[in-house]
N, C-alpha and C positions, 0 to 999 in steps of 0.2 A: 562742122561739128568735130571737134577734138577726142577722139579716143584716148585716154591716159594709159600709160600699161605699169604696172605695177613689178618690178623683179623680185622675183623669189630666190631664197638659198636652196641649194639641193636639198639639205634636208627639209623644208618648208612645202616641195614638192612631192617632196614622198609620200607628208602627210597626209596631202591631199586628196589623194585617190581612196585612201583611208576611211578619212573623216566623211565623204561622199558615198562610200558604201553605208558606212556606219547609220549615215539618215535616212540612206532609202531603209534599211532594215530596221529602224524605230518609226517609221511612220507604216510598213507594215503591222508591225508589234501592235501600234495604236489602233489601226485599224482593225485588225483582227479583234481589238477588245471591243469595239467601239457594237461589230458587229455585233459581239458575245450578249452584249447587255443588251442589243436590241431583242435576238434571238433567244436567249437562256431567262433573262428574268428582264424587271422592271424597275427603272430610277427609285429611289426612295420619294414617297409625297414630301412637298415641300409643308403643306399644312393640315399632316395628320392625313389619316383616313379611317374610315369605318367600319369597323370588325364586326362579322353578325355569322350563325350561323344557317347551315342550308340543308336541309336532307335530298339523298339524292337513293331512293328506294330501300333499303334497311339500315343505309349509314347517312354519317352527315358530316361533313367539313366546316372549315373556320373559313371564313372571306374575306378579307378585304376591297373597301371600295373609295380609289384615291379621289378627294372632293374635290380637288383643282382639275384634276385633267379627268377622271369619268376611268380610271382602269379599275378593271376586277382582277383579284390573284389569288387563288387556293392556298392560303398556307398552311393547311395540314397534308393533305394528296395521302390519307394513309388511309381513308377508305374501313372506318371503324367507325363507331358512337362515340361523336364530342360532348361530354355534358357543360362545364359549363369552364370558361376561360375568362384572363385577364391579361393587361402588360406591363411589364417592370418600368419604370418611370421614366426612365430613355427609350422606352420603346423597341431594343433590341432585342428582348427575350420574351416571351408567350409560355404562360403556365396555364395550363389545361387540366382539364378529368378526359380520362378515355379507356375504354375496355380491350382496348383493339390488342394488346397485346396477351403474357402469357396467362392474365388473371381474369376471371369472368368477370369478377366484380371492377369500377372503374377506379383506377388507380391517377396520381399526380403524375404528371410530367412538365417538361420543361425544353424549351426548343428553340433555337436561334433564329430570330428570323429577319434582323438586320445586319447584312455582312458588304462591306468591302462596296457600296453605294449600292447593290440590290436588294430589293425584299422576298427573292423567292429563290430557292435550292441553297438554303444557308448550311442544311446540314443541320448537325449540332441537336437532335432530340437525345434527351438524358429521361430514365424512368429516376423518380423520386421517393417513392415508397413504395413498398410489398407488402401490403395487408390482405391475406384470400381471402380471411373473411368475413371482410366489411369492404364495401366502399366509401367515398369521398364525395362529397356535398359543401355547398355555403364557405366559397376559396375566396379567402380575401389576403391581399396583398400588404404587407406593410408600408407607410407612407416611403421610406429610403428603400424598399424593393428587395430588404435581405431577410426576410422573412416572412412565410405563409402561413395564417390560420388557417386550419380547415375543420368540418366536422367528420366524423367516424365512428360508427359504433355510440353513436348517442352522447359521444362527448368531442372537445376541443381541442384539436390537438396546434403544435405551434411548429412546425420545422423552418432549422436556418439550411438556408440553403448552400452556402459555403461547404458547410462543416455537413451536413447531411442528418445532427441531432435533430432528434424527433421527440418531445415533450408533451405528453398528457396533460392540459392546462384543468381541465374543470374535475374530472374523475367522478362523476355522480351516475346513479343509475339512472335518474332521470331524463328526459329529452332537453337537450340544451341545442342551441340553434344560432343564426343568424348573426357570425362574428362582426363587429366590427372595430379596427385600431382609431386608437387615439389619435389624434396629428401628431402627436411628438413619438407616438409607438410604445408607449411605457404600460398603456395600459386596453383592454380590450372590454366592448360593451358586446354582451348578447343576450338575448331572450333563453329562460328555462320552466321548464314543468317543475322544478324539483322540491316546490315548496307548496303548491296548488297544484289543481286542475288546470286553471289558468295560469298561462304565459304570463311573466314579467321580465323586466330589464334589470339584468344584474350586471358590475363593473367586477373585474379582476385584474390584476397585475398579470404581465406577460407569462412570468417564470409562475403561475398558478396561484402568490398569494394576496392576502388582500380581500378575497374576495366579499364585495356588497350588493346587498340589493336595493335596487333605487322607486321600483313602484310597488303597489301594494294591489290595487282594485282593479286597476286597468288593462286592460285584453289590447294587446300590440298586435297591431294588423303588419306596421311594417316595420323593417328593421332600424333601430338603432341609429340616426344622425348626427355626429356631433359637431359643435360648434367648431367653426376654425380656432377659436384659442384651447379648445377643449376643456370649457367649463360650466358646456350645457348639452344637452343630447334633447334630441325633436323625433317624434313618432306620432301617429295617427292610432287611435281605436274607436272602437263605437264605444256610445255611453251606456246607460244601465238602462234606458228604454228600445236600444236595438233598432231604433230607429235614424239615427244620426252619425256619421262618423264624425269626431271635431281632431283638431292639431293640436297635441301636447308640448309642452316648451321644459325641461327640466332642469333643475338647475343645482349640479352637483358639488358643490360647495354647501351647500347649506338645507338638499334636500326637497326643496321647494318644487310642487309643479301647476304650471298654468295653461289652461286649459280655455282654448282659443273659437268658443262658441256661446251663445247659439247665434249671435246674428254677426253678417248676414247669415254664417255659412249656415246658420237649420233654416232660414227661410230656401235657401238653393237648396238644399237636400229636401224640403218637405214639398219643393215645385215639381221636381223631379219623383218623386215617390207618387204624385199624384197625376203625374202624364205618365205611370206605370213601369217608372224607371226602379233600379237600386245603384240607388247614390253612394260614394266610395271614399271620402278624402286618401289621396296616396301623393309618396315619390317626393315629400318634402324635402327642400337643399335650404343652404344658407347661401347670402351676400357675402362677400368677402370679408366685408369688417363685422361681422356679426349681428348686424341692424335690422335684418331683412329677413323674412324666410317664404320664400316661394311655396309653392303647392298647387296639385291637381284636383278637380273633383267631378268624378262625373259616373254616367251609367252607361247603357249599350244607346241612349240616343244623341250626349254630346259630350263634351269633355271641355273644362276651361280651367286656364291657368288664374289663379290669384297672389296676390302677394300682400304678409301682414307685416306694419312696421311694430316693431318691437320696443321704439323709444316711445311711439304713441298708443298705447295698450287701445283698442277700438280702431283703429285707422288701416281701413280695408285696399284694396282695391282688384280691379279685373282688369286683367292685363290682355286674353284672346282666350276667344273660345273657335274648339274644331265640332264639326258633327260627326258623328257617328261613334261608334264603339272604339274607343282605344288606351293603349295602356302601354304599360314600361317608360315612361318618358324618361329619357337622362338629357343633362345637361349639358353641353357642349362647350371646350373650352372658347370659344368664338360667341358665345350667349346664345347661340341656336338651340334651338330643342328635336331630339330624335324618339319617336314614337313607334309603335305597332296597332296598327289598324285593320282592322276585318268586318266584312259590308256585314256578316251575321253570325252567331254561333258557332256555325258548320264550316265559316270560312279560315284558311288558313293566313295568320299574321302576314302584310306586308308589311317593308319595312319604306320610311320616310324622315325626312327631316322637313322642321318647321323655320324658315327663314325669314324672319317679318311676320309680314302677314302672304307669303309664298311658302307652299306647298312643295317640297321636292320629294321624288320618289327615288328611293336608291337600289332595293334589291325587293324581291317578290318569294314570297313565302322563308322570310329568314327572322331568328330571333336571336336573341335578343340584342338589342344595341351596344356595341362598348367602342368606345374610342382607344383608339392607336395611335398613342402619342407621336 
């Protein structure tokens, strides 16, 4: 066996000892971070994970639960009342209600909670508004992430988050509720008292004007749906015998609204009323291309998902049904569904996802479900 030897110039030699210190103290560097991340926080999920809240004796935190590898991770740690959260469309920032600080009543915030490949001790909480007194309710996010509606004091308010402007959208003394943005953001759907007794669904333009109202009779149980091109909105109410909930389809261009009962769904609600249930339609989404619209219906003895085709006015079907009491279903970018289920009244929400036809449980006594992009 031949050894080769290689000559070096003096300066070539000098380098060396150099360049050999230099890598032991970068593979220290690496290591020390490598530990950091084990120790200090946790990789980012590769596919999302599950945000839900948790009370833990007068307060309550925000969670995360990563669905590929099974980790949990506190990302609030501040030990106050979370009410209610969402995340900016990349996923790096988390906008909350919480009282936890100098105001009693729960104020906006906003907090980093993807940094530098971990998702915890990001730092970076910003308070958003200082209102003593009123708080903040019904946060929805705009689809590009630079602006939040919120409710306040009985009306809509709009802040950019950049610039920190804060705009009065609705201005009415009446009770206005449940914002929801357009896909394109230009304009915002929500429910108000201000013209009845009863709740209807009124459209408005972001900057406040504009404003229409789209139903006239009908009692919205739930918020405001609109279609992915945004030129229909979908809502649930019971009809004028209170005995039925059906699926409303609206269609804002020309005013129109269709009204997606009684069969089957009053025969499922009138089965159900008579095994001693009260039956619910809720949690309507659309299909991507607009064709489609899913929905829940059920009481405290089962729960099934259905889906109406919209090119074929009549054409039902049953996709699964769960037993027992449950609610909040969202939709899952992966077509999974994440629910809240409680064996009875008294019991407190666990949280699960529906996978096929599997059952996974993710956290125990937490609500509400929101995905973390």
């Amino acid at each position: 066996m031949k050894i080769e030897r290689h000559n070096t110039s003096p300066k070539a030699r000098s380098i060396l000892p150099f360049a050999f210190k230099l890598s032991i103290a970068l593979a220290l560097i690496t290591a020390f971070i490598i530990v950091s991340v084990v120790v200090v926080g946790y990789t980012l999920p590769d596919a999302g994970a599950m945000a839900f809240q948790a009370e833990h004796g007068v307060y309550a935190d925000v969670y995360a639960r990563d669905m590929m590898r099974g980790t949990l991770v506190n990302l609030t740690n501040n030990n106050a009342v979370i009410g209610e959260f969402t995340f900016s469309p990349d996923g790096k920032q988390m906008i909350f209600t919480s009282s936890f600080a100098t105001y009693s009543q729960p104020q906006l915030y906003l907090k980093d909670v993807k940094c530098s490949g971990l998702f915890e001790g990001c730092g970076g909480l910003y308070q958003l508004t200082h209102i003593a007194w009123a708080g903040i309710t019904s946060v929805s996010l705009s689809p590009n992430g630079s602006q939040i509606a919120y409710l306040s004091d009985h009306d809509i308010h709009v802040l950019t988050i950049n610039s920190g402007l804060d705009y009065n959208v609705t201005r009415s003394p009446a009770d206005d509720f449940a914002p929801a943005w357009s896909p394109d953001g230009s304009q915002i759907a929500f429910e108000s008292q201000r013209d009845s007794s009863n709740p209807a669904i009124y459209v408005i333009n972001r900057d406040g004007s504009n404003l229409q109202r789209l139903t006239q009779n009908d009692v919205s149980y739930t918020p405001p749906v609109w279609s992915p091109d945004g030129t229909r909105i979908a809502f649930t109410s019971r009809d004028s015998n209170g005995m039925t909930d059906a699926l409303f389809v609206l269609n804002i261009r020309d005013g129109s609204i269709h009204k997606f009962t009684p069969a089957p769904l009053a025969n499922v609600s009138q089965s159900m009323w008579s095994a001693g249930g009260s039956p619910m339609v809720s949690d309507p989404f659309w299909s991507p291309d607009g064709h489609q619209i899913e929905f829940w219906i059920g009481d405290s003895l089962n729960s099934s998902l259905y889906a109406v085709d919209l090119t074929q006015i009549g054409v039902w079907k049953l996709i699964t049904s769960i037993t027992g009491e449950n609610w909040v279903f969202r939709l899952l970018p992966n077509g999974h569904f994440a629910f809240l289920h409680a064996a009875n009244d008294m019991g407190q929400p666990d949280l699960y996802v529906l996978e096929g036809d599997q059952i996974r449980p993710i956290a125990r006594h937490a609500y509400p479900p929101v995905w973390w992009p």
